[in-house]
Phi, psi and omega in degrees: 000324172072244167284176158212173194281187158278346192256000164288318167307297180292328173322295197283014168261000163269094167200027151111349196297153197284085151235143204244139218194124178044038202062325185289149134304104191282120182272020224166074168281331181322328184247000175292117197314313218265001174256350181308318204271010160274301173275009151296330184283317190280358183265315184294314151000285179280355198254002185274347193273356170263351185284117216291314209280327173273323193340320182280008163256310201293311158278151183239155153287151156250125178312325209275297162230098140040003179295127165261168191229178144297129184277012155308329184231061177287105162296112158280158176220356168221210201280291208301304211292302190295356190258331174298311174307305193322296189314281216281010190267338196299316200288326185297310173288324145330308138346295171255044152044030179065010181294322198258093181267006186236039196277170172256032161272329140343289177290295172355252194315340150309311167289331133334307189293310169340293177300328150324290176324317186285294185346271172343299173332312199087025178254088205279342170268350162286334153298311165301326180299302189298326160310301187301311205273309122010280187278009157254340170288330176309310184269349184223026169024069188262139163297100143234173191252199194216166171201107187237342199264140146299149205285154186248070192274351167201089181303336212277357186211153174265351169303165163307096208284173192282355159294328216273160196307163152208192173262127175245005205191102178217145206257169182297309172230062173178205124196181190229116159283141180234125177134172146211173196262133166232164350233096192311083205275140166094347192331312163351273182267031166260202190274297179213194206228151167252086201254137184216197158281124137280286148279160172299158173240149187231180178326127194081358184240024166325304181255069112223008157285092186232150185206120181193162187236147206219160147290139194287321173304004179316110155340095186096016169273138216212099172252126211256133194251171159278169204282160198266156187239348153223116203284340188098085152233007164081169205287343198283310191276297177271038192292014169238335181310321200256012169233340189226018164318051206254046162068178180207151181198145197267155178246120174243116185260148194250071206038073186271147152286103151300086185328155171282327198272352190271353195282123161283323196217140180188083175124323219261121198254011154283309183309315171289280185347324199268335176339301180315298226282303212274027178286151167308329195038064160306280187323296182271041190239309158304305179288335175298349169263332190316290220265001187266331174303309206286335186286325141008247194278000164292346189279310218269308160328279187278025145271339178285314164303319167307313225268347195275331190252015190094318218281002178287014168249023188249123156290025185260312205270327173310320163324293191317309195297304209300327211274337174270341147329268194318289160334317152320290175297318143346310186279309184327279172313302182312324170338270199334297202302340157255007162293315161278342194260010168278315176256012173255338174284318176295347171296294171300302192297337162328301176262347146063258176287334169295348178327129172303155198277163158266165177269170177289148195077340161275144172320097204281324169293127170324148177260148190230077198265331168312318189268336188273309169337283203316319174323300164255312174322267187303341135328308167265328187293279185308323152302306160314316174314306193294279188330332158312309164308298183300326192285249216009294206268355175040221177305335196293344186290313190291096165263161181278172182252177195314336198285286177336301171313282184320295174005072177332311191303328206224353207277310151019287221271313163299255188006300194258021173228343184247355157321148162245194198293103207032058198216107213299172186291327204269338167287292169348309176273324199278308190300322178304313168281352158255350153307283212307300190328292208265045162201348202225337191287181157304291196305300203310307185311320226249305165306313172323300186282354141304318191287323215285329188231029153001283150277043149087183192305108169309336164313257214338294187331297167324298189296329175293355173277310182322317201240042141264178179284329187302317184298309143004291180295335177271336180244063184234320161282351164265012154284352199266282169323320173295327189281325175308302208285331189284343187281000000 
């Protein structure tokens, strides 16, 4: 199958799978109201890959047999190969305006990373299995998601609590899994699933160091969502609500049977354990473009909300604009920085003693510049984005709705009190309304506290910066001086 279109895509999304929405059963997401405009966006996706002007970003040949795929799941091995990912991670994530951080350009490149990881590790059949798993998302360009977190039935310990998935059962050609995983974003509408490491596992917690891959439609399998954030209020009023919703869901498995060729990791806790550290960093190289699009177009948004409301002529608000400007370009470089730093790790490890040595005054320790962006950077920069937006648009973000605009009795009357400054009332409102989406609705809450935990418990990150080598590494030069100073 190779690519596949979008209405190939809403097809394979008929197939009987468990989802629960608000208390009901959804028998059909392909027709569940509150799912359209998410799968209009990922069906336009699959259909840009046909696309004479994109094709040559979204997709590649495999050298070895001329098929082509998505270049989400481009292995790399040189400087061209990480600037060819770049690209298709920048035009994809453009597309959806940084909106989608769980696009399946996400899992691609996540799952590269895995596979780095196991490399690196030396578990070289747990690479193969995931390799294996690779060339088939490569031949048949299936949506998939992940489910990596333990249900948070006791924050007070990083063990495994006895909810979290485990093995009850294991077969000849299999096992049968119990528990369940949060929090799974798109699952609704993806293809399959990814259940994987978060955290470490330790010595007695064998059957829940598990890593395996499912058809979302699996039998016991139970996907229970959050309340949906687009309500039908149509694109005027909600244009990210109602276009980028792409769900969120706790996964319950209920004595699901796992096939032996889907298991990737079982049992084996060096093999889960090594999963995190060693990535290579595909993912966050996706995300780093993810979020340099949403900085983006947030910069643009609120210069356009300025231009609407008068004030882009005020050096109170230009300040404002300029600094997310400036940050932009900020998001820019790393972009670039994590590109490189993505083939120069895939480089080294490659020449393994041979790696050039560094020279004096360079960083003998690897730069972790993708994961340290999502960590820290892109949290406040885009926080900052929003907060901008709200001073821009002040009251004018609670705006009335399209309905109000239409309104025989009233539209008169909008037209000649809701204008801006040579800006018809009906420009005004789309824009006001699109402010209120990305700074005030459910889908905006939702985003924030996405960005906030991106990577996970931001605590947790921190202290894992701390008890790196990098810190080290820093402060051996200010031992140095200290040491200068003593003579």
């Amino acid at each position: 199958m190779a690519i596949r279109t979008g209405e190939q895509y809403l097809k394979s999304l008929d197939d009987g799978r468990s989802v629960y929405v608000d208390g009901r059963r959804v028998e059909d997401v392909t027709t569940y109201p509150a799912f359209q405009g998410v799968l209009r966006t990922l069906a336009g996706l699959y259909d840009a890959q046909h696309d004479p002007e994109l094709a040559d970003v979204l997709t590649v040949a495999d050298p070895r047999t001329g098929q082509v795929h998505s270049t989400t799941l481009l292995e790399v091995h040189t400087l061209d190969d990480a600037r060819t990912r770049l690209r298709c991670d920048r035009l994809r994530t453009d597309l959806t305006y940084g909106m989608m951080g769980r696009l399946p350009d996400f899992m691609n490149a996540y799952l590269l990373d895995i596979r780095s990881s196991l490399l690196h590790a030396g578990k070289e059949r747990e690479a193969a299995r995931l390799g294996d798993y690779l060339e088939r998302l490569r031949r048949e360009d299936l949506a998939v998601t992940h489910t990596l977190v333990d249900p948070q039935s006791d924050r007070s310990t990083t063990d495994a609590p006895p909810e979290a998935v485990h093995v009850v059962e294991r077969r000849a050609d299999g096992m049968v899994v119990s528990g369940a995983r949060l929090l799974s974003t798109l699952a609704p509408v993806a293809n399959e699933v990814f259940v994987g490491p978060y955290v470490p596992r330790r010595p007695g917690q064998e059957d829940y160091a598990l890593a395996f891959t499912l058809p979302l439609a699996t039998d016991g399998l139970k996907i229970v969502c959050r309340q949906a954030y687009d309500r039908g209020d149509g694109l005027f009023d909600t244009p990210l609500s109602g276009r980028f919703d792409e769900g969120d869901a706790i996964l319950i498995f209920d004595e699901v049977f796992v096939p032996s060729d889907r298991i990737i990791v079982d049992g084996d806790l060096a093999a889960y354990n090594a999963v995190v550290g060693g990535a290579a960093g595909y993912g966050p190289l996706q995300g780093a473009a993810r979020s340099t699009a949403k900085l983006r177009f947030l910069t643009g948004l609120a210069t356009v909300a300025a231009r609407a409301t008068g004030r882009a002529g005020s050096p109170r608000y230009q300040e404002e604009v300029g600094e997310l400007v400036g940050l932009l370009n900020v998001a820019e470089g790393l972009l670039d920085a994590a590109t490189l730093d993505l083939h120069r790790r895939i480089e080294t490890r490659r020449l393994g003693a041979d790696a050039p040595v560094p020279g004096p005054g360079e960083p003998a320790v690897e730069s972790r510049v993708g994961i340290s962006a999502l960590t820290f950077f892109f949290p406040h920069a885009i926080a900052k984005a929003v907060e901008v937006l709200r001073l821009v648009a002040g009251s004018g973000a609670i705006a009335m709705t399209e309905g109000d605009l239409r309104h025989a009795d009233i539209a008169h009357l909008v037209e000649a009190y809701v204008h801006g400054p040579d800006v018809p009332a009906e420009r005004r409102l789309q824009v006001m309304r699109m402010v209120w989406d990305a700074t005030s609705s459910p889908f905006a809450a939702r985003q924030a506290l996405y960005e906030r935990y991106y990577t996970g418990d931001p605590i947790i990150g921190r202290v894992l910066f701390f008890n790196s080598p990098k810190t080290s590494e820093a402060e051996r030069m200010a031992e140095r001086l200290l040491a200068d100073g003593a003579r």
